[in-house]
C-alpha positions in Angstrom: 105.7 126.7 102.6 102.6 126.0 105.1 101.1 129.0 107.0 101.5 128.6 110.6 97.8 128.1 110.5 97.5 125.6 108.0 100.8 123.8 109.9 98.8 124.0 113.0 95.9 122.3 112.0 97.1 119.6 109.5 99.1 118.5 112.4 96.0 118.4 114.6 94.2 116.8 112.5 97.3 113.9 111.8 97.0 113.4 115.7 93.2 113.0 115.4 93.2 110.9 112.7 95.9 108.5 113.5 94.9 108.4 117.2 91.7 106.7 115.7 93.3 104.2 113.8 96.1 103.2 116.3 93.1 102.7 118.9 91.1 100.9 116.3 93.5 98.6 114.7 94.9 97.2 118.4 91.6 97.1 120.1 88.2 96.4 117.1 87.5 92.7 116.9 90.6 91.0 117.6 91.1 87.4 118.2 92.6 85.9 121.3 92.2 82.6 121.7 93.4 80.8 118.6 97.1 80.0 118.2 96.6 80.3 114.3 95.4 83.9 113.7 99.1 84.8 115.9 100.6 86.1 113.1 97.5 87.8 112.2 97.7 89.4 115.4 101.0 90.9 115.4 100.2 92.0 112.3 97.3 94.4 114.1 100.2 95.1 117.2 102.5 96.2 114.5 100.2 97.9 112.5 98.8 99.7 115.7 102.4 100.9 116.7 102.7 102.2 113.5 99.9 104.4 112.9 100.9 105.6 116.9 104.3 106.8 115.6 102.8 108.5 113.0 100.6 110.2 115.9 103.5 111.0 118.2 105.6 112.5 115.0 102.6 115.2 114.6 102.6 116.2 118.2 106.9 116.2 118.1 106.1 119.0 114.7 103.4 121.2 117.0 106.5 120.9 120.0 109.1 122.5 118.0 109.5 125.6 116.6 107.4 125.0 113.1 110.6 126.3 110.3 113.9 125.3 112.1 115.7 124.4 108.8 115.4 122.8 105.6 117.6 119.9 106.7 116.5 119.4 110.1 112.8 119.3 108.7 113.8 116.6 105.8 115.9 114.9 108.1 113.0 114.1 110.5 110.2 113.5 107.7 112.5 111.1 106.5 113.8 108.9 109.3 109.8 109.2 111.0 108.7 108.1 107.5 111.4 105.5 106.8 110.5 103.5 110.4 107.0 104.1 109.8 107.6 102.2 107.0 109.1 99.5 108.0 106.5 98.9 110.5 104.1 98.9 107.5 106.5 96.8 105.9 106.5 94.1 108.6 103.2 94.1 109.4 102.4 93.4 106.3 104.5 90.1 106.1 103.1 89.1 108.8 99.7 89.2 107.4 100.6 86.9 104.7 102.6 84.8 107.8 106.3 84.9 106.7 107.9 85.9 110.2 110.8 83.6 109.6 112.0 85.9 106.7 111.1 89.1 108.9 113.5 87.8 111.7 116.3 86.5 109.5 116.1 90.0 108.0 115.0 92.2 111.1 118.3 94.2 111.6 119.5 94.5 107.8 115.7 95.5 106.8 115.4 98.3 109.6 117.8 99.1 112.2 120.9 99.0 110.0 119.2 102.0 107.7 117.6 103.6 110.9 121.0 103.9 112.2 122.9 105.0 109.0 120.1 107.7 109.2 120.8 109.0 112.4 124.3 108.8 112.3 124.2 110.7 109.2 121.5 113.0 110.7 123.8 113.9 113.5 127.1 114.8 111.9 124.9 116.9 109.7 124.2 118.8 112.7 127.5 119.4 113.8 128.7 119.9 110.2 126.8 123.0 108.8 129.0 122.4 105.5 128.1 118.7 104.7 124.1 119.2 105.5 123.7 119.3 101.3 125.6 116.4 101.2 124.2 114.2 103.6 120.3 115.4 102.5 121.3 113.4 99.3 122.4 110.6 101.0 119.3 110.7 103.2 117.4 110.3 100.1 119.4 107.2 98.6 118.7 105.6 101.6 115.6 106.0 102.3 114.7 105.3 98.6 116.7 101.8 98.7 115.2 100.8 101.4 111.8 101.9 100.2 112.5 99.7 96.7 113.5 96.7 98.8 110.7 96.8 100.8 108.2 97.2 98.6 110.4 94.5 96.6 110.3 91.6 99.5 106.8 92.6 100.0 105.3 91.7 96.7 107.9 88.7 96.4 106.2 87.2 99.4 102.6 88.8 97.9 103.5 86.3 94.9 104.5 83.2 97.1 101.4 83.7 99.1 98.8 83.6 96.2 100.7 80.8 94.8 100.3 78.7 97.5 96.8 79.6 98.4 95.8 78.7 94.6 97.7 74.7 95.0 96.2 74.5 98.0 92.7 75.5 98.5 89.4 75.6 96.6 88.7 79.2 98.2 91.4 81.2 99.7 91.3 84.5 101.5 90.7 88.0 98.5 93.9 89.0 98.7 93.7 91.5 96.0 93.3 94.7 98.0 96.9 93.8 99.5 98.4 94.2 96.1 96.9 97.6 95.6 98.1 98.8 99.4 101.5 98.1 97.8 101.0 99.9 95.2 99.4 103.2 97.1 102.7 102.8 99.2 105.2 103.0 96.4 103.1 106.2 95.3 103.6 107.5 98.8 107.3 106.6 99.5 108.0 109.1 95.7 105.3 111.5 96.7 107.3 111.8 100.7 110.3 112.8 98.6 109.0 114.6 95.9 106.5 117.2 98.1 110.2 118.1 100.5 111.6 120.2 96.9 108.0 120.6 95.1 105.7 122.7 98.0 103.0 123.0 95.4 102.0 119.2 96.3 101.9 119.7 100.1 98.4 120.0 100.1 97.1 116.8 98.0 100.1 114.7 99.5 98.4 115.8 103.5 95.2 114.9 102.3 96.2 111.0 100.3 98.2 110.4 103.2 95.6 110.3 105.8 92.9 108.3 103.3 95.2 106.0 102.4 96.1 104.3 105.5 92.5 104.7 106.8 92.2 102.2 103.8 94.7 100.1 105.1 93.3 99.7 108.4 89.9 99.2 107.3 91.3 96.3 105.5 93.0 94.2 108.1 90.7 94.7 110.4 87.8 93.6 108.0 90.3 91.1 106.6 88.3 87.5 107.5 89.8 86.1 110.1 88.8 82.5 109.6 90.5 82.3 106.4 93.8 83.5 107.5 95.0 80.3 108.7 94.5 78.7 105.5 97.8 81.1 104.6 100.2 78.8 104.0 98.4 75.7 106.1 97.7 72.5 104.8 94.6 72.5 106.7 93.9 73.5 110.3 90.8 72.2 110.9 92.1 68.8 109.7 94.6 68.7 112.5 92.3 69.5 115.3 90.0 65.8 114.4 90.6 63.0 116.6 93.6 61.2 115.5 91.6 58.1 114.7 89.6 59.8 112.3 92.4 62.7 110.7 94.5 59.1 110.0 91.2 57.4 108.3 90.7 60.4 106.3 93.9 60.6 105.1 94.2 56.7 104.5 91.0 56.6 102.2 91.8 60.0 100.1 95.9 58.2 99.4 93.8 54.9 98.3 91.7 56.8 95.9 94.0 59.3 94.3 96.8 57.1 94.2 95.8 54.8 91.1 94.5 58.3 89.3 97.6 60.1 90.3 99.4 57.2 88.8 97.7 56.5 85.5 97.9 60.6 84.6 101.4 60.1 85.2 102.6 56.8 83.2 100.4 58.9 80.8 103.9 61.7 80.8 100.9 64.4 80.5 103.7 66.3 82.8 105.4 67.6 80.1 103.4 70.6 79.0 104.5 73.6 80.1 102.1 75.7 81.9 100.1 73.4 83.8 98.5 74.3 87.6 96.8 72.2 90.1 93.5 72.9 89.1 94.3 71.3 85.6 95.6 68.6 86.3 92.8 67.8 89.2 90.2 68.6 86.4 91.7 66.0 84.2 92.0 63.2 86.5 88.4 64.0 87.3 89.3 64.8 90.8 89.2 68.2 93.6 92.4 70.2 93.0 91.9 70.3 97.3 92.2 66.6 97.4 95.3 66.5 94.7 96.8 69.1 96.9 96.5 67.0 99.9 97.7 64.0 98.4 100.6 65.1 97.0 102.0 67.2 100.7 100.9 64.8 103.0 101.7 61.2 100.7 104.9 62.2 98.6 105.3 65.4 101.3 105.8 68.0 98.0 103.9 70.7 96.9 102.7 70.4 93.0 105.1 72.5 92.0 108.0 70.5 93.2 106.0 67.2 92.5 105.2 68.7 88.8 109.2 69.5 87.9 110.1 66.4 89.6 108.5 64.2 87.0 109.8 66.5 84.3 113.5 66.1 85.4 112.7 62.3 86.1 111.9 62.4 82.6 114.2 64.4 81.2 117.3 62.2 82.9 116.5 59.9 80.6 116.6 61.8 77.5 119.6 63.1 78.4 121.2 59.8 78.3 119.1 58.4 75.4 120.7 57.8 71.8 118.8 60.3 70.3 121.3 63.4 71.4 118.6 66.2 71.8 120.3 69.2 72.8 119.6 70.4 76.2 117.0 73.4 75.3 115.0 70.6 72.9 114.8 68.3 76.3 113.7 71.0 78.6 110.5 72.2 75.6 109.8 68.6 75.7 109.4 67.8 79.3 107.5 71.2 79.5 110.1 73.8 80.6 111.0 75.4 78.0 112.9 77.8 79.8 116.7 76.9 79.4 117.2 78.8 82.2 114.2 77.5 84.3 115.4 74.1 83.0 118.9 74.2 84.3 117.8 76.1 87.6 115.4 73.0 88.8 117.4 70.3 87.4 120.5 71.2 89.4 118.2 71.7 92.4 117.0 68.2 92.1 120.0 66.4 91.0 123.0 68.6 92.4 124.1 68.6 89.0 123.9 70.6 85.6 122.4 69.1 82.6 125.4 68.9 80.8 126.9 67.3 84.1 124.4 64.7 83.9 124.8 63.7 80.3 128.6 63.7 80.4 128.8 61.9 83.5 125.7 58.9 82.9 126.4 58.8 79.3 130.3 57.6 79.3 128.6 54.7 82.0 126.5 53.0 79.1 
């Protein structure tokens, strides 16, 4: 276990440390006036409250009495860590601007485990007997919660580069976010692992520190005129003059129409493995212009668009006299997936593949 001295001054040095980021990530270089960087801005907000609880957690360990318990001290590094986390957690979705999943989720992604942990905290108190007990259910539920938040983290991560790469020529580096994922999944273990191995205490109070230093540096530094092209068509679009946005919009449809159409009465759809900035490069085109084609004239993104011609395709094979089996069709329209296959061709049609054929093939 820590010396008192060592206890003392880590915990100083958490308060100075922290202090600095909390005051930097709410207050260095942060947008006001436009409505699109909002989500960027909570981001900081929730970031900043964050790195303050992590602040007012060090000054709670100088308060109390520095060894009152093995379970009192894993319970609080736990639930302190576990809410810390979530803020992490939601700031970071925020970021990449998915709030609607954060507030269809809010109370099953943090209070409903906060309050399992106190509840559990508390009858541990009262209970001397069941403290064992409840310090192992502390730890499946804090590492659940951990796993699923790192899990709906790089889920939306995914989504995020995804769109950005059908929708844009240059999107914001996202990369560093995938690696503060990762240096949070280390530090979610390592929180567990240092409680019963005291030997680590000392490298896991020095990461800790560096690694969310890193993770302020980043948002902060994170350019702020690219964030709005997460998940936006294009905001600069919008704010033309109506007369000229509809002009735009009207010549780009007249030109990428006929080329849109010829690659398509081509069928060079069904490949498997094709992204936007293929198929733009073979029409001779701007995978930008493609993208903006296909949301704002057929309102789809290319993915959608992309299986949509493959089904289209596929329907009729189904029904042909040839009698492919259902795993040929779907390597031949370019999903060779049979899973992937039946999963988009019911979400399109309402109907299984087999559904289709029985039901369109007894009508001819």
């Amino acid at each position: 276990m820590e010396s008192e001295a060592f206890y003392i001054l880590i915990n100083f040095a958490y308060i100075l440390i922290f202090g600095i980021l909390t005051a930097a990530v709410m207050l260095l270089n942060m947008p006001k006036k436009e409505d699109a960087l909002k989500s960027y801005r909570r981001s900081r907000y929730i970031m900043g409250l964050a790195t303050g609880l992590m602040t007012v957690y060090c000054m709670f360990r100088l308060i109390i009495p520095q060894h009152h318990g093995d379970y009192l001290d894993f319970w609080l590094l736990v639930t302190f860590t576990l809410l810390f986390s979530w803020l992490s957690y939601v700031s970071f979705l925020f970021l990449i601007e998915t709030p609607r999943y954060i507030i269809k989720h809010f109370v099953a992604d943090g209070l409903i485990p906060l309050v399992l942990m106190a509840v559990s905290g508390v009858i541990g108190l009262m209970i001397p007997s069941s403290q064992k007990v409840i310090m192992i259910i502390f730890g499946c539920i804090y590492g659940i919660k951990c796993a699923w938040m790192l899990y709906t983290c790089i889920k939306e991560y995914r989504k995020c580069l995804y769109e950005i790469e059908n929708y844009y020529d240059e999107g914001p580096d996202m990369k560093w976010m995938m690696m503060t994922l990762i240096l949070s999944a280390v530090l979610y273990i390592s929180t567990l692992a240092v409680f019963y191995i005291p030997s680590l205490q000392l490298a896991y109070y020095c990461i800790v520190p560096f690694v969310y230093m890193y993770m302020v540096f980043k948002i902060i530094s994170f350019a702020t005129k690219k964030i709005d092209n997460i998940r936006k068509k294009n905001y600069y679009l919008e704010n033309e003059p109506k007369q000229e946005k509809k002009e735009k919009v009207r010549d780009l449809s007249e030109k990428m129409r006929p080329i849109v159409d010829k690659w398509v009465n081509e069928k060079k759809f069904c490949r498997e493995g094709l992204n936007i900035k293929d198929v733009a490069m073979e029409m001779g085109t701007n995978h930008n212009y493609l993208s903006q084609y296909i949301n704002n004239d057929l309102d789809m993104t290319f993915q959608i668009w992309l299986n949509t011609l493959r089904i289209e395709e596929s329907k009729i094979l189904l029904t042909s006299k040839e009698k492919m089996s259902i795993e040929e069709i779907g390597i031949k329209v370019g999903i060779p997936q049979n899973y992937n296959f039946s999963r988009w061709f019911k979400q399109l049609t309402e109907m299984t593949p087999f559904q289709y054929r029985r039901t369109y093939s007894s009508r001819q």
